[in-house]
N, C-alpha and C positions, 0 to 999 in steps of 0.2 A: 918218172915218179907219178904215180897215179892216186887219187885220197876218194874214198869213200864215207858216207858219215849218214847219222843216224840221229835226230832229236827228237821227240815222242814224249808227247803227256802219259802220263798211267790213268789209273782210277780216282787222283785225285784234283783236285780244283784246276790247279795249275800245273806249270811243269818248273818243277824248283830244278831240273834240271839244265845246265849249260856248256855249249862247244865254243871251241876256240881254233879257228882255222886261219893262220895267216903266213900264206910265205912257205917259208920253213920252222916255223912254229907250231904245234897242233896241242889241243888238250881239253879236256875235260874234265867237270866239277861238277858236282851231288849236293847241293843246295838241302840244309836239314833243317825242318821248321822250328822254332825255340819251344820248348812241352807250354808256354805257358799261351801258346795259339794265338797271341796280337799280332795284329798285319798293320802296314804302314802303304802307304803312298798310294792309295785310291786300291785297299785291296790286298799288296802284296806281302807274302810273309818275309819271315825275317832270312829260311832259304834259301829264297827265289835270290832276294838281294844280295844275298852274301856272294853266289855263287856266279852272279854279273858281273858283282864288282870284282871277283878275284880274274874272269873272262877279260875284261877290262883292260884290266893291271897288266897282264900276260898279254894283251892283243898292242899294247901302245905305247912299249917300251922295249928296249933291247939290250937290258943287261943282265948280268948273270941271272939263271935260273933263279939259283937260291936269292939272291936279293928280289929278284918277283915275287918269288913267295913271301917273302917279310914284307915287300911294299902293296901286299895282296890282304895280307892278314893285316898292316896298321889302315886301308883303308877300311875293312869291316870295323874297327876299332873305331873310328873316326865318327862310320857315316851312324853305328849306332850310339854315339854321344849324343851327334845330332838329334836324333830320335830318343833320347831319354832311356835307352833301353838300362837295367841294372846291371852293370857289366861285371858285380861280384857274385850273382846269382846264374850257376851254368845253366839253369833250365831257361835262363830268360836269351840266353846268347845265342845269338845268328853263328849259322857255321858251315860250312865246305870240305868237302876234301877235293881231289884233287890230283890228276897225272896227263903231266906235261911232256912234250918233246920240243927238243929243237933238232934237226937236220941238218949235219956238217957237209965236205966235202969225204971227209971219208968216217966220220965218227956219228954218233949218236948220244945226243946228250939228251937227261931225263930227272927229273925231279915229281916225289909223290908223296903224299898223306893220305891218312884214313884209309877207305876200301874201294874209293876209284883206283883203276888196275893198269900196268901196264906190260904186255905181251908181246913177244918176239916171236917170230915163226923163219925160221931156218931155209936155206935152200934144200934142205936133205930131208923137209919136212917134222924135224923134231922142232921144238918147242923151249923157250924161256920166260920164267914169271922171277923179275929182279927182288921181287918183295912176296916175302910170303906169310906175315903175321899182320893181318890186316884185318879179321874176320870178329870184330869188336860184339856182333849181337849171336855168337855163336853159342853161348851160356845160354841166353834169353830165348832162341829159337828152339834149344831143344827142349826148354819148359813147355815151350805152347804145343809142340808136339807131342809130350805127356800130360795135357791139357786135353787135348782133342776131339779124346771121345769121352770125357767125362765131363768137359764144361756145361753142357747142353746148348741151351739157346741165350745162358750169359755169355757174354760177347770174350773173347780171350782177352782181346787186348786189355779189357776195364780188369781182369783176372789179375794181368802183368804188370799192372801202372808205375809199381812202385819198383820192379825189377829194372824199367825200361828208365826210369828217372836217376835208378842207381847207377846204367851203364852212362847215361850222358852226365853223369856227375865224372866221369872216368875221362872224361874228353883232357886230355895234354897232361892226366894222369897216367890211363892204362893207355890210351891209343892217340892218334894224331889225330887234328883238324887245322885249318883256318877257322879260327873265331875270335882273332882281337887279344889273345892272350900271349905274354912272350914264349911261356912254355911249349909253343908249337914246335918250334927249334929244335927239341931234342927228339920229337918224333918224325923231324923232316927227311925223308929217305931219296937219293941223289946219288946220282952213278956216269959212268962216261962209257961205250962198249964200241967198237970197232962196227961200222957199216958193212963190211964185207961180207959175204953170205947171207946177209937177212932178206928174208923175201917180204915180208910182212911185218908193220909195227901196228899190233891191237891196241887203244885206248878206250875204254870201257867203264862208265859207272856199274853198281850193281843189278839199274835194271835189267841187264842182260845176264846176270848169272846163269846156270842152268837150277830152276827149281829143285832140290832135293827132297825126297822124304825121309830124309835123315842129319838134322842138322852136324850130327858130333864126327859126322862121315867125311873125308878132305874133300873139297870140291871136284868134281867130275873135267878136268880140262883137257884131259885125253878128248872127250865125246864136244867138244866145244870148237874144240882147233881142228876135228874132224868137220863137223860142220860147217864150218868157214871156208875149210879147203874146200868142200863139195859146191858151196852154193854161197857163198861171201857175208854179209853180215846181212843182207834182209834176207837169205836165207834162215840165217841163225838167228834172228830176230822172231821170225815167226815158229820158230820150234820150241823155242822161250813163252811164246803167248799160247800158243797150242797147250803146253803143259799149263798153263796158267789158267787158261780157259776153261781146261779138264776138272778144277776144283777149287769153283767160286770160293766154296766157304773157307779156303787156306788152312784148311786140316792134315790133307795127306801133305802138302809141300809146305811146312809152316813158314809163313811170312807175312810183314807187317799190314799188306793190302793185298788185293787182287791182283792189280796190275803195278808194279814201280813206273815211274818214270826211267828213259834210257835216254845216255846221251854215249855216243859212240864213233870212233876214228878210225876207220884201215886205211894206213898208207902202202903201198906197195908199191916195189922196184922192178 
């Protein structure tokens, strides 16, 4: 077994993104800042934190998946009591998502939330994605995309405020996170697959998606897991910034920044 991995700031302050590599354990978590932008502990936002402590939780324990996630999500629960945060105001809550592995002798077990991803790649070279409704700012991006050439030089995001306040009101409504909330439960998504055949297991935040110029379009994973095969994930890392590169102002490929943060895992057999 061979593991490759990927942590990388974006464009913004810090990297609220985190991996988790230990053993036979692997995973990755998408740290989301709370909209109302107070940072704690010399600086960090409420992201950064969440998505440590769920890395944490998953690095220094070894029971079932699904109980990591519940003792993943009552820490962010915990550590912002400590911190005063209003834990009945969702714009105020720290949050994660989140896709885990563990590594058996012949199985593969895996547990996921929100739009951290996790991907199979076959010996025959086809492809599996266990979860496929994860795409929560999919509504919102295709506004900014009909935005783009009409905003001018108001900024989209100030355009969208109340769109984007609306989706993280939907957190453990419409879609999953770790944020301290018990409703996470019913969006937590968990599966068991036989190790045989698989050549590759992707674990991926969004910063790696492939940019689209078409938000309402299903994501491109044919041209993704092409990539991968060719040239491994800092291949595929740099055809993500490359497009990224290509249009600072996040018009033709609408998205929240320039650059996401990535945090990413190939393991391979």
């Amino acid at each position: 077994m061979k593991t490759d991995m990927i942590h990388e700031k974006g464009s913004g302050r810090i990297n609220e993104d985190a991996v988790s590599l230990n053993g036979t354990l692997f995973g990755v978590f998408d740290g989301a800042t709370s909209l109302t932008r107070a940072v704690y502990e010399d600086g960090k936002t409420g992201g950064y934190l969440a998505s440590r402590l769920a890395r944490d939780t998953f690095l220094r324990n070894d029971a079932p998946l699904t109980g990591l996630a519940r003792m993943a999500n009552n820490a962010i629960f915990e550590k912002m009591m400590e911190h005063g945060v209003n834990v009945t105001d969702k714009a105020s809550l720290w949050s994660t998502s989140c896709a885990v592995v563990r590594i058996g002798e012949d199985h593969i077990e895996w547990v996921q939330t929100g739009d951290s991803l996790l991907l199979l790649i076959y010996d025959d070279g086809t492809y599996h994605i266990p979860v496929t409704d994860y795409d929560h700012d999919r509504e919102t991006l295709a506004m900014w995309k009909n935005l783009a050439e009409s905003a001018g030089e108001k900024k989209i995001y100030e355009i969208l405020k109340d769109k984007i306040l609306e989706t993280r009101a939907g957190m453990n409504v419409n879609y999953g996170v770790l944020n301290g909330e018990d409703e996470f439960e019913r969006f937590l998504n968990t599966g068991k697959t036989p190790k045989k055949r698989v050549k590759h297991i992707l674990l991926f935040t969004d910063g790696l998606f492939l940019p689209s110029d078409d938000p309402e379009r299903e994501p491109d994973f044919d041209t993704f897991v092409a990539l991968f095969l060719e040239g491994g994930l800092q291949f595929l890392r740099d055809h993500v910034r490359g497009m990224e590169m290509s249009d600072p102002d996040c018009k033709t490929f609408p998205r929240f920044k320039p650059h996401d943060d990535i945090a990413a895992v190939a393991i391979s057999f």
